[in-house]
C-alpha positions in Angstrom: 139.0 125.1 83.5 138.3 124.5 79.7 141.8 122.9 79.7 141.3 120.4 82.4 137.6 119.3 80.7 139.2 119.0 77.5 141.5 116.9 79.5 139.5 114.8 81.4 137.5 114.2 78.4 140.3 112.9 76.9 141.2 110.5 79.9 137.5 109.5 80.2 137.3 108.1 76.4 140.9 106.6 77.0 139.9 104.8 80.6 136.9 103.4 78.7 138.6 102.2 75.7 141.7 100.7 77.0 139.2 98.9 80.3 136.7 97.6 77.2 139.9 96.2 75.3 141.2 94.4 78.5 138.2 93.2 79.7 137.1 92.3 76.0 140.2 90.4 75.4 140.7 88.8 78.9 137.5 87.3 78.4 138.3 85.9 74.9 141.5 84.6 76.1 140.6 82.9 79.6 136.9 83.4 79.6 136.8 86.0 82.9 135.0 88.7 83.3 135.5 90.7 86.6 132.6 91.1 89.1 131.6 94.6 88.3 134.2 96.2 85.4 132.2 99.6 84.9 133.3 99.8 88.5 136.8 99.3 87.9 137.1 101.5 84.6 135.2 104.2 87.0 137.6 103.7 89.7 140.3 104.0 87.5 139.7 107.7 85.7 139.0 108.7 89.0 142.4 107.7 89.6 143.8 109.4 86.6 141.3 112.6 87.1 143.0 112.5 90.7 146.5 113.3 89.0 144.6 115.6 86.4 144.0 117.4 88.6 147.1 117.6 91.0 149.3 118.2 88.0 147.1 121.4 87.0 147.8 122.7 90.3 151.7 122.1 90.0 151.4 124.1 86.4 150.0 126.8 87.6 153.6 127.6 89.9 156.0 125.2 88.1 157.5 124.3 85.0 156.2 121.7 82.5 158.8 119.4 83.3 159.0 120.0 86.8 154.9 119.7 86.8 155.7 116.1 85.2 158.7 115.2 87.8 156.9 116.3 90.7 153.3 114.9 90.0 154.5 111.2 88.9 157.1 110.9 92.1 154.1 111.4 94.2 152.0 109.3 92.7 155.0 106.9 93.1 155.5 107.6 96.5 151.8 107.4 97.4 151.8 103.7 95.9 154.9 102.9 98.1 153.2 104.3 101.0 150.6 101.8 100.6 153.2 98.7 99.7 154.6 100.0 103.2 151.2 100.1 105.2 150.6 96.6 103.7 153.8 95.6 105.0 152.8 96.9 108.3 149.6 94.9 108.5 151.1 92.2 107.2 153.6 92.3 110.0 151.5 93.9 112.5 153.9 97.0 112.8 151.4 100.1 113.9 153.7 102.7 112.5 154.4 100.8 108.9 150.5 100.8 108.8 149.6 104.2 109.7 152.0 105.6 107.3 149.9 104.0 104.3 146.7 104.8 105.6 147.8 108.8 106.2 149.5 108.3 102.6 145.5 107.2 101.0 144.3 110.7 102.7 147.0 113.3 101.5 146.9 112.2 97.9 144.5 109.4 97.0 145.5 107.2 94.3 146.4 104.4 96.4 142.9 103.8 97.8 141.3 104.5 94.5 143.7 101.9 92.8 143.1 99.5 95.8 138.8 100.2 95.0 139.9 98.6 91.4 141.3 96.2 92.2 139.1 94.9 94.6 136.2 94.9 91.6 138.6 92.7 89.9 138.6 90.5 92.0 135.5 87.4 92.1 133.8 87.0 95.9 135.4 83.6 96.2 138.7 84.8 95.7 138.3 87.4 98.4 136.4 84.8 100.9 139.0 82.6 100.3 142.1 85.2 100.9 140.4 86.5 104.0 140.0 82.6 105.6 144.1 82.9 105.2 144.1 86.0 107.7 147.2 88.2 108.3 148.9 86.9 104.9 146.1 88.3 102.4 146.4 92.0 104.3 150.4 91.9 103.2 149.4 91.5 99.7 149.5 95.5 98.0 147.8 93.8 95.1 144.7 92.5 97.0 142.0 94.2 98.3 139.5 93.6 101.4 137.0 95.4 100.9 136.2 98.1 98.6 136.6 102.1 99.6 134.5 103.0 102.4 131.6 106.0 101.6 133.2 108.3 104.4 136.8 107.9 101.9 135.1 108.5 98.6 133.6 111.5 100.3 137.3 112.7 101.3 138.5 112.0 98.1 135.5 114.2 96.4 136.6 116.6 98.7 140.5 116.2 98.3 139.1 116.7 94.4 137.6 120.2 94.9 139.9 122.0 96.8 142.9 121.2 94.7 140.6 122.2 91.7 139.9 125.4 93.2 143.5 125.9 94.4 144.4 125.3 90.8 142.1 127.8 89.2 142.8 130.2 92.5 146.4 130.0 92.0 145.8 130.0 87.8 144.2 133.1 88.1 146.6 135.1 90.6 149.5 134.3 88.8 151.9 136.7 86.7 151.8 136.5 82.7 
């Protein structure tokens, strides 16, 4: 446990330095500030505490390297699941759809990155994606609306049962 605070302490100076510097030097260079950018920084080291924590699970039964391998190809394949589900709403193709939407639930990155980005984003640029209908929901770099309370309540608990399954399978296993 001491290692993943040490850990996430480190991720939650870095998430507030590098947001600060972009949104410090955004601002200076085009004058925009996003609506709400404690919100995004927030969303983002949730993001990264998300693989924090995934990876110490994998560690506890796998390699270094494979820990690595294995925790970024599923972060990649859970932000490909949601380029697919926006595909499939784009396109109205049910399956495409679901397949992004069951993708946000089994390992949450996706929807967190999607809660960034739409805190990016100014209320007039989201008013005025939304009046163009089906092509704003093809877009995996737009967002709607932000995360719903009943998913950031899922993802909390997503968060504490892979911690305890971490330090579970930490403590079981042979030295």
């Amino acid at each position: 446990m001491g290692k993943w605070l040490g850990l996430a302490a480190v991720l939650l100076a870095y998430s507030a330095v590098v947001s600060g510097l972009e949104v410090g030097v955004v601002d200076w260079v085009s004058g925009f500030v996003p609506p709400d950018p404690l919100l995004v920084a927030l969303y983002l080291f949730a993001e990264g505490v998300i693989l924090l924590t995934l990876t110490l699970l994998l560690s506890t039964r796998l390699s270094a390297i494979a820990t690595g391998v294995v925790a970024i190809a599923l972060f990649g394949a859970a932000w490909l699941a949601g380029v697919v589900g926006s595909l499939g709403a784009s396109f109205n193709i049910a399956s495409l759809r679901t397949i992004g939407q069951v993708a946000r639930y089994i390992l949450p990155t996706d929807g967190l990155w999607h809660g960034a980005i739409y805190y990016l984003e100014p209320q007039s640029f989201v008013a005025e994606r939304l009046s163009e209908s089906s092509k704003a929901s093809g877009n995996p770099f737009f967002a709607q609306t932000p995360p719903t309370w009943t998913y950031l309540v899922w993802v909390g608990v997503w968060f504490l049962v892979v911690l305890a399954s971490g330090l579970v399978s930490f403590e079981r296993r042979e030295l």
